[in-house]
C-alpha positions in Angstrom: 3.1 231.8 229.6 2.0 230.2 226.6 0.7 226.6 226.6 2.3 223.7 225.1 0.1 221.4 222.6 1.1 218.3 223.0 0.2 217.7 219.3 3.7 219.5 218.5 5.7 216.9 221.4 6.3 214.0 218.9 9.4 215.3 217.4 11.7 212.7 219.7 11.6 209.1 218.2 9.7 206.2 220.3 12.5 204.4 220.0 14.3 207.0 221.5 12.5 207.9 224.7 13.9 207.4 228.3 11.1 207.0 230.2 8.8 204.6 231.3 6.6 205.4 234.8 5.1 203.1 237.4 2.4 205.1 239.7 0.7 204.4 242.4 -1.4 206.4 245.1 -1.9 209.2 242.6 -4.0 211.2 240.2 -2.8 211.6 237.0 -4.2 215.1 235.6 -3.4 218.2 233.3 -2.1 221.2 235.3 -1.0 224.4 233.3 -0.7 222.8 230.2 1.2 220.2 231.4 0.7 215.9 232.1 0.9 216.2 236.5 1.0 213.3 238.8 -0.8 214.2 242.3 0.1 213.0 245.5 -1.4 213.7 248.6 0.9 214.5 252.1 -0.8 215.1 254.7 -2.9 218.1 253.9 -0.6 219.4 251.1 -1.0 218.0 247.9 2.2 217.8 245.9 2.5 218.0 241.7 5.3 216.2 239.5 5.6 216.6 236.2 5.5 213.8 233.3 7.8 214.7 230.8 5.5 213.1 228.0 7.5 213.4 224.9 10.1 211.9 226.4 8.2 209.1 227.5 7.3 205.5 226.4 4.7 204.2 228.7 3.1 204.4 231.6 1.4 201.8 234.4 -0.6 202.8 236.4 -1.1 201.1 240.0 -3.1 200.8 243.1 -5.3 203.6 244.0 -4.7 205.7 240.5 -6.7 207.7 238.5 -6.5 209.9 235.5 -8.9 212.8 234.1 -9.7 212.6 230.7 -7.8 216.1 229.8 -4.3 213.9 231.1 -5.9 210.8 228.2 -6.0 213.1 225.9 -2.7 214.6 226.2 -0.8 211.2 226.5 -2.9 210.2 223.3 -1.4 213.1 221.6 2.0 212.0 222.6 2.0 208.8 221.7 2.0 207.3 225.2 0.8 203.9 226.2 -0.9 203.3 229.2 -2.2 200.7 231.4 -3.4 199.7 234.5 -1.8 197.0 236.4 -2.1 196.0 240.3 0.5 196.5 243.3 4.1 196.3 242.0 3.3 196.7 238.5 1.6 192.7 238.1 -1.2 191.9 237.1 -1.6 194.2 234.2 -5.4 194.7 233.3 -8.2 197.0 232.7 -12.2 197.5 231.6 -11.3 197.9 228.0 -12.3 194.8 225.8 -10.2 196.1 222.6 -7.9 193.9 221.0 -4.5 195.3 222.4 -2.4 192.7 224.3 -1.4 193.4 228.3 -4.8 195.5 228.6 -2.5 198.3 227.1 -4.6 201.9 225.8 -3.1 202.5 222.3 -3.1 206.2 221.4 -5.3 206.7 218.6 -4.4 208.2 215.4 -5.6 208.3 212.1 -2.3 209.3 210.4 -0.2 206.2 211.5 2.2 204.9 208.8 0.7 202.0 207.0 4.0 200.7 205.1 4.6 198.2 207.5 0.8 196.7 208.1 0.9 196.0 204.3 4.2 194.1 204.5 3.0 192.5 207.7 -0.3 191.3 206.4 1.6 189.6 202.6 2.9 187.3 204.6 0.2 186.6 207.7 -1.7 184.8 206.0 0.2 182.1 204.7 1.2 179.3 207.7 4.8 178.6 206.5 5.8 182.5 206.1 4.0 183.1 209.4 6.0 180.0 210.7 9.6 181.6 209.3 8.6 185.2 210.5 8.4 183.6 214.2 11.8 181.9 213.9 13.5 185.0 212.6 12.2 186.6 215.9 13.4 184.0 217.8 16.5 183.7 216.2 17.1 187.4 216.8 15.9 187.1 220.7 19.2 184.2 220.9 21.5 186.8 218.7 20.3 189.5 221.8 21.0 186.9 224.9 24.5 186.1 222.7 25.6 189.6 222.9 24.2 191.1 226.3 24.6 188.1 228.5 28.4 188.2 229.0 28.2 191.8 229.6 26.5 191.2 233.1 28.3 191.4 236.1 28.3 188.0 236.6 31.0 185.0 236.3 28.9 183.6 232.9 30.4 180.5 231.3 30.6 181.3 228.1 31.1 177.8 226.5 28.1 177.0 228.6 26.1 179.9 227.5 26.9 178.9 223.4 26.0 175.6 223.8 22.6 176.5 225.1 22.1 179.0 222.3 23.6 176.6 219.6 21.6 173.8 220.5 18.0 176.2 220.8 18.8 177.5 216.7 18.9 174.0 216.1 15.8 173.2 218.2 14.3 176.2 216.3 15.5 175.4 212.7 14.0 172.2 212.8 10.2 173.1 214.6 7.8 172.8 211.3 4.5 173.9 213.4 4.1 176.8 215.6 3.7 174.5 218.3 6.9 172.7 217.9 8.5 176.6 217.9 6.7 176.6 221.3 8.1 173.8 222.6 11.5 174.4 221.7 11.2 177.9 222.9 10.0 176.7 226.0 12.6 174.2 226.5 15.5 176.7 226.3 13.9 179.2 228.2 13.9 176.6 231.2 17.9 176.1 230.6 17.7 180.0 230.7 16.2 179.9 233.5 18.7 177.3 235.5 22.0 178.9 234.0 20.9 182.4 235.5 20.3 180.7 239.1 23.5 178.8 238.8 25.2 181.9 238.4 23.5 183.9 240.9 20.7 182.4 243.4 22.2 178.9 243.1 19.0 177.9 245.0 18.2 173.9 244.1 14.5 174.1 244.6 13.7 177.4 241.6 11.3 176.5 239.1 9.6 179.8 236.9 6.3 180.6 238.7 3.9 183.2 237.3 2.4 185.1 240.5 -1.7 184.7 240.8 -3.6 187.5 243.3 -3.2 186.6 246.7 -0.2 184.3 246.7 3.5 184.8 247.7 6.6 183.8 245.8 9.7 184.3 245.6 11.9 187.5 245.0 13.6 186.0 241.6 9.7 185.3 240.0 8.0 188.5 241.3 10.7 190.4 239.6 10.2 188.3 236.4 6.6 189.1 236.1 7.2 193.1 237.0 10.0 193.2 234.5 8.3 191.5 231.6 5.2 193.5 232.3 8.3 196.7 231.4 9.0 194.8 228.3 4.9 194.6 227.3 4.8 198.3 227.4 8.5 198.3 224.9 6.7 195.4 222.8 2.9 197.5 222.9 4.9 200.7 221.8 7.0 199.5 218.6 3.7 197.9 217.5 2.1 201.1 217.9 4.6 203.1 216.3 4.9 200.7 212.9 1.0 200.7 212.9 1.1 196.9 213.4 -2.4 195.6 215.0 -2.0 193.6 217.9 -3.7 190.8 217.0 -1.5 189.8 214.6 1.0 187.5 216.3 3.3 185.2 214.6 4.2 182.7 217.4 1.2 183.3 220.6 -1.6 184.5 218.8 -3.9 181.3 219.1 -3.5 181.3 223.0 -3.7 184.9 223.6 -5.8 187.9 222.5 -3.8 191.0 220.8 -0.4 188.3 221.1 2.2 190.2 219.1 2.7 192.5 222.4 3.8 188.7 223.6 5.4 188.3 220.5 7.8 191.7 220.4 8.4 191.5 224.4 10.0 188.2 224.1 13.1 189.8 221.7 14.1 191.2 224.5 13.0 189.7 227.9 15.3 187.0 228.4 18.3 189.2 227.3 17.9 191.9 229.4 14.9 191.3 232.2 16.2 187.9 233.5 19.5 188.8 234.5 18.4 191.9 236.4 15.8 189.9 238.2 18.1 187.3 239.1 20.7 189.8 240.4 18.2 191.8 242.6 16.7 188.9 244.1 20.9 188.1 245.2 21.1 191.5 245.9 17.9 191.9 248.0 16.4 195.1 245.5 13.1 196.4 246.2 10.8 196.5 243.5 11.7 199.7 242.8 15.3 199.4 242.6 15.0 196.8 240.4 12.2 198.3 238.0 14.8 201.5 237.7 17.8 199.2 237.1 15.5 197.7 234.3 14.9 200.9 232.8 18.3 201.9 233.0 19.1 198.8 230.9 16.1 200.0 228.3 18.1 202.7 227.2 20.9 202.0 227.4 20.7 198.9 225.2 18.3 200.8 222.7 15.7 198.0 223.6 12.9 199.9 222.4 15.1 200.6 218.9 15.8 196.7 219.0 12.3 195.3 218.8 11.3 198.1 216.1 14.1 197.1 213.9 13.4 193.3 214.5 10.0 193.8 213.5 10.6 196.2 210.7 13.3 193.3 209.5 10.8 191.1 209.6 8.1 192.8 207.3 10.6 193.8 205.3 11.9 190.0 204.3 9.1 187.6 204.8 7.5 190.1 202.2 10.4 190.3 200.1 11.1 186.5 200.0 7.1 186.2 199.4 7.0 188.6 196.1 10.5 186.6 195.3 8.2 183.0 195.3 5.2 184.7 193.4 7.7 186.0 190.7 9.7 182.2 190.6 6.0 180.6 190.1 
């Protein structure tokens, strides 16, 4: 049989891909020509494939390891990959490159540089960075707008628009990037309350980000492993558009390689904090709730949404930059 290069695999679009893998207790290697994950029962040792066109990104957990034939191939495919602990949280690894999470960017010479251009017109300048950070955001309240009353959930929706109304305002009016913080900040916490109100309706929640060693509970471990989901979606798009990491528009002066932060957050609040609200109710294992996540990926196009939010915003911070040059 003849072997696959997975050079000729990249005819399905990123944005388009279903998959995104967690693995733990495995070796990841290259068997036959294809990307195999290894198990080991007992004295048998038992082989699954990884359909790598077809997939975005891939964590990799306790007790994993990968030959450098499987890095290659995943490079050729366009996979990211990183290395996170138990559960899918803490994401980290040895590499000190720039990219955000701790992600390994495939590497490619022949990237598109269209959108790196457009990106970098406006970087520079405070205010166009400023305006490019509240069109993101703006486009993150649009997403919770739209995919909010769609849960199975009793939402109130007048509720749900006066929280959204109220943070555009909140938004239009930040002239810093640390005002934008604030004010993203302060909405996420009414987030935050609205989805235990309808769900958990436990008095004592407050957002906790899990440390090694300590416990907490169901609602914020699920948080943490589904935004981890959304880093890989966010790591991806930048990849795809050839947009370095390191340059954010909103957490790029608190974190290293921050528009991974930057291109998660379109989407985590829309689509992550619901589901982990509704598994902790429902009792979900990590698992179940990691594939009801992924389920939501796709079927919201979340990895289409946060290209075409980022493309949107090259596009018109460039556009209305070259319109001031030419009014001057």
């Amino acid at each position: 049989m003849d072997m696959i290069d997975s050079a000729h695999l990249k005819t399905i679009l990123h944005s388009k891909r279903a998959n995104i893998y967690y693995l733990e207790h495995c070796r990841l290697l290259v068997n036959g020509g294809r990307v195999e994950y290894v198990t080991e029962q007992g004295k048998e040792s038992l082989y699954w494939n990884i359909p790598i066109a077809n997939t975005s990104a891939i964590l990799l957990g306790t007790g994993t390891s990968l030959t450098q034939a499987a890095v290659r191939e995943l490079s050729r495919a366009g996979v990211m990959v990183g290395f996170c602990g138990g559960g899918g949280t803490p994401l980290f690894s040895s590499t000190e490159a720039e990219f955000a999470c701790q992600f390994f960017s495939p590497q490619s010479e022949y990237r598109p540089t269209e959108y790196l251009q457009r990106w970098c017109q406006f970087w520079f300048d405070d205010n166009r960075r400023l305006q490019a950070a509240k069109q993101l955001q703006n486009q993150r309240l649009d997403l919770i707008m739209q995919c909010w009353p769609q849960v199975d959930w009793a939402i109130d929706q007048p509720q749900l628009t006066e929280i959204i109304i109220d943070a555009k305002k909140q938004l239009a009016d930040a002239d810093n990037s640390q005002a934008l913080l604030a004010a993203e900040g302060r909405f996420s916490k009414r987030l935050y309350g609205l989805a235990n109100q309808l769900t958990l309706q436990n008095a004592s929640f407050s957002r906790e980000h899990g440390t090694r060693g300590k416990r907490y509970d169901p609602a914020n471990q699920f948080l943490d492993h589904g935004n981890y989901l959304a880093y890989g979606l966010g790591a991806t798009a930048c990849w795809v558009l050839g947009l370095p990491h390191g340059l954010a528009i909103l957490h790029g002066k608190t974190r290293r390689g921050g528009l991974v932060f930057d291109a998660a957050d379109i989407i985590k609040d829309a689509m992550i904090m619901p589901q982990a609200f509704l598994s902790a109710l429902r009792g979900d294992n990590e698992k179940e709730f990691r594939q009801a996540c992924i389920a939501q990926f796709a079927q919201l196009e979340a990895l289409d949404i946060i290209i075409d939010t980022l493309k949107q915003i090259a596009e018109q911070q460039a556009s209305d930059l070259h319109q001031h040059s030419e009014a001057v």
